[in-house]
N, C-alpha and C positions, 0 to 999 in steps of 0.2 A: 731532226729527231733528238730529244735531250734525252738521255741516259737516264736521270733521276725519274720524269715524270712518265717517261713508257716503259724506259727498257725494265730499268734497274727493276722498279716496285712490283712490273708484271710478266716479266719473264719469268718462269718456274723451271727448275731443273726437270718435273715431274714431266713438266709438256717436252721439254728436247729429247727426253728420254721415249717419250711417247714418238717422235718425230720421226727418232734414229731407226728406230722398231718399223714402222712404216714404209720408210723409205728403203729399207734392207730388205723387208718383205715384197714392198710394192702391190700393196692390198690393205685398206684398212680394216677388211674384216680378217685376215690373216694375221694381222698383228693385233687385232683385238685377242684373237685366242691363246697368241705366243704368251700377251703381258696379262692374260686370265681378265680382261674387261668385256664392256660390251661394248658394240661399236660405237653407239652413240656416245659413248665416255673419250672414246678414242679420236673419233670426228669432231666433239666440241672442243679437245683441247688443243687441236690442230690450228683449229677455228680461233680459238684464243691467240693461240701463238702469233698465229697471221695478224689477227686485229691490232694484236701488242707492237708489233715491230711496223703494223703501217704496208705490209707487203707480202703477195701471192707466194708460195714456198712450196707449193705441189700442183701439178697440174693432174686434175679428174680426166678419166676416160670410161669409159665400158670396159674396158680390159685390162685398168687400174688405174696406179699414179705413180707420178716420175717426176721429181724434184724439180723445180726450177731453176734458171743461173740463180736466183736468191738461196733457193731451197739450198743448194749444191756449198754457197760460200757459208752457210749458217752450218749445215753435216761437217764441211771439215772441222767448222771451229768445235764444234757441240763433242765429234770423235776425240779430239787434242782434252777438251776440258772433264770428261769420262775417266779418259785414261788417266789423268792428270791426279784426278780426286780417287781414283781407282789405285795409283801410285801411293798418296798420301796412307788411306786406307793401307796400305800392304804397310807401308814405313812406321806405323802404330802397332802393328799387330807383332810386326818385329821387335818395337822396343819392350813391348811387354813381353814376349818367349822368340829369341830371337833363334831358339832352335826350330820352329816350324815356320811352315808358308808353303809356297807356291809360284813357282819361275818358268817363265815358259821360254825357252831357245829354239835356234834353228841352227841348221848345218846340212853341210851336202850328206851325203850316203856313207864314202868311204871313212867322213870323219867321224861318222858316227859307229862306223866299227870299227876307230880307233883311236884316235886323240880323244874324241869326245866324249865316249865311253871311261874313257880315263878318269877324266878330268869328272866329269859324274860321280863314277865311283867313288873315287878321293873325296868329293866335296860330300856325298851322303853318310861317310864313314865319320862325319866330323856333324854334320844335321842331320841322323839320321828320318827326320820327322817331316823333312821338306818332300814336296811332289813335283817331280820333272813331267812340263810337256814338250817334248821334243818331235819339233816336225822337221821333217827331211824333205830338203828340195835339192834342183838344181842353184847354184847362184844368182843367176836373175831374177826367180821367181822370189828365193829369199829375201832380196836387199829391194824389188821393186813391189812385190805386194805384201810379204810377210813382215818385213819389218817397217818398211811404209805405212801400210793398214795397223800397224802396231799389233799385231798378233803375235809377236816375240815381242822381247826384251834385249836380244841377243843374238846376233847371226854368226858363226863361227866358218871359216871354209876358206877357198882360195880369195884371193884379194882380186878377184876380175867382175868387169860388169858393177863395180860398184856404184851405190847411190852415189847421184851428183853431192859436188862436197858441201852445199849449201843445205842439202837435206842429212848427209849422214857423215860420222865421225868414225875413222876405220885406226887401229893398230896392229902392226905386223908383230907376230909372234915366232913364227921361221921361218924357213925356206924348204917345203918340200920338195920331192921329186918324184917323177915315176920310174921304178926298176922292174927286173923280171923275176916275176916268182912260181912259184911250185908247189906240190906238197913235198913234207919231210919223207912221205915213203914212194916220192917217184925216181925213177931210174935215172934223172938228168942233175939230183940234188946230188947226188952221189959222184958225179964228177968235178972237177978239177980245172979243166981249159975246156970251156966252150967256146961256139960262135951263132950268133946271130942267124947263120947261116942253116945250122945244123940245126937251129930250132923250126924255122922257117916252116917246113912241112907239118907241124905235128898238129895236134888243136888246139887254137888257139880260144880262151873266153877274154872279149872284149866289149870296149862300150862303143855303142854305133858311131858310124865316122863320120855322119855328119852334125856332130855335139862339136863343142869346143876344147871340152877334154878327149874326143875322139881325134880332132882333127893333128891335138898337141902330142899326140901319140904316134899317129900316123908320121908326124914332122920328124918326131926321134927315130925312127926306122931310116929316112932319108937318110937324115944326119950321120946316122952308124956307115951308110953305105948299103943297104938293102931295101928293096922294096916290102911296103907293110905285109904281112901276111895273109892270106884266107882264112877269117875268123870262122870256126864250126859255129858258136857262138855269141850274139851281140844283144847284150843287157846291162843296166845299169843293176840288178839287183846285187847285191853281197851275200847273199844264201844262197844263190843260183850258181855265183862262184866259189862258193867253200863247197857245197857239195859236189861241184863237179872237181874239183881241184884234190879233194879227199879221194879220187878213184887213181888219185898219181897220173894219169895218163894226159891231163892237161895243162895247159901252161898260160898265163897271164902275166898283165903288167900292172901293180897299183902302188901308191904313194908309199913311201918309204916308211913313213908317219906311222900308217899299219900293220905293217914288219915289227914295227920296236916294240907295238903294247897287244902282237899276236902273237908270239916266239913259242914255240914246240911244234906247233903242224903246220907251218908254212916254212921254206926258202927260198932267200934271194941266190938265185943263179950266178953264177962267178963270169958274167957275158958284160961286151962293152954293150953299156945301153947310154948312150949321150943326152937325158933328158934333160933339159933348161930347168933351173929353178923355176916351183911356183908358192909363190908369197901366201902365205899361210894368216890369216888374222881375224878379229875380233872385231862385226862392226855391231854401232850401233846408231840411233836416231839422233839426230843431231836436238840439242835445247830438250831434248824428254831428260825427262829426272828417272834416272833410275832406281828401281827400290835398293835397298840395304843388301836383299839376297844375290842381287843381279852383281851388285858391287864386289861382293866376298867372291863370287863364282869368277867372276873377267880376272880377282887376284889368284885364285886356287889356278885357271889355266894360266897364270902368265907363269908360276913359279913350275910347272908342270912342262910347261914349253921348254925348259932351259935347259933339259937334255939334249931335245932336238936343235937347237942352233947347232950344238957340238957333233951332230951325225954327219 
């Protein structure tokens, strides 16, 4: 197959685009509608593609089409070169008002109601013209589909479950932990020497035990010397736990991370809680070019983070 005389002159960006669309759908009259064509525009330039490269890239059924191993190794490269020219794009639009764009992050839950938030805030006080999408996940799903599928730019959260190092580029920014907290107007802020013990009964909101930040909680309970508690409560949400934590009457554990950038209605309880550091940081895709915004953002959180080494 010689590049100049098939690929090069008859490959169109228009038909991979067409391709991507298709194979995301998995319908070519569905993605005729997505890209506003009619099928037959969408079919011939399938058809094109395939005649151009010499090779079958979809397989037809009655009940659709599903990429080929061909189809499959052309989608990854065709996503890589989108993104790519999609990056270039954003890196223009920067040089010319470098105050606007558009940057899409990831991060677990609790960083987003608290480091991340920060770090946002800060960075929008300085662009304020720029638009944050920020999707929240667990970590695996971040670093294996979100930032893999290139729907971020940016994954922010504990440093576990990370992409293999051949696909992704990680930096540690701190050491979080998990401690015990409260609201400012419950009756257990107000003391002095607690234990472990004498919390043990009350209710507790936690995240379900069988997560990996549940199970890393449950392990610090060992550690202290007591058994984990009977949680009243098991959610990963952060509204579910401020408003129940705002009736004073319940008691939880979360990153110390969001103590520092929540201060007035929450405290950390003066109780031995022995939780392990966990590694706090910054990934992202490994050989992807990042735009210019992405760049200023990784610097606005590192200088942001330098409190927290010091916690």
């Amino acid at each position: 197959m010689h590049w100049s005389d098939r690929v090069g002159r008859r490959v169109k960006l228009r038909d991979m685009h067409i391709l991507l669309a298709v194979a995301k759908s998995g319908s070519m009259g569905k993605a005729a509608v997505e890209l506003a064509m009619s099928q037959h525009a969408v079919s011939k330039a399938i058809s094109d593609l395939e005649h151009a490269l010499g090779l079958r890239l979809l397989d037809r059924s009655p009940q659709g089409v599903e990429p080929t191993l061909y189809g499959d190794a052309l989608l990854r490269c065709g996503t890589a070169v989108f993104d790519e020219l999609k990056q270039g794009v954003k890196e223009l639009q920067f040089l010319t008002d470098p105050t606007v764009g558009e940057l899409s992050i990831g991060c677990t839950e609790p960083a987003a109601g608290g480091f991340v938030a920060a770090v946002v805030d800060q960075f929008l006080r300085e662009y304020p013209m720029v638009l944050f999408n920020v999707v929240t996940a667990d970590p695996a799903t971040l670093h294996r589909r979100e930032l893999a599928q290139r729907n971020i730019e940016v994954a922010l959260g504990p440093m576990v479950e990370l992409l293999p190092p051949q696909e992704g580029d990680a930096e540690m920014l701190f050491d979080d932990r998990h401690i015990v907290i409260a609201a400012a107007n419950s009756k257990w802020a107000r003391k002095r020497n607690l234990t472990l013990e004498q919390l043990i009964d009350e209710p507790w909101v936690l995240p379900p035990p069988n997560t990996a930040v549940g199970a890393y909680i449950a392990d610090t309970f060992r550690a202290a010397g007591v058994q984990p508690p009977r949680a009243s409560v098991l959610t990963y949400s952060l509204p579910m736990h401020r408003r129940l934590l705002a009736t004073g009457r319940y008691v939880t554990t979360l990153p110390v991370s969001m103590l520092h950038h929540n201060r007035g209605a929450l405290r950390m309880l003066p109780v031995k809680f022995p939780a392990r550091p966990r590694p706090v940081g910054i990934m992202t895709l490994k050989n992807r070019t990042l735009s210019p915004l992405a760049e200023r953002f990784i610097d606005c959180a590192r200088q942001l983070a330098k409190p927290l080494t010091k916690t």
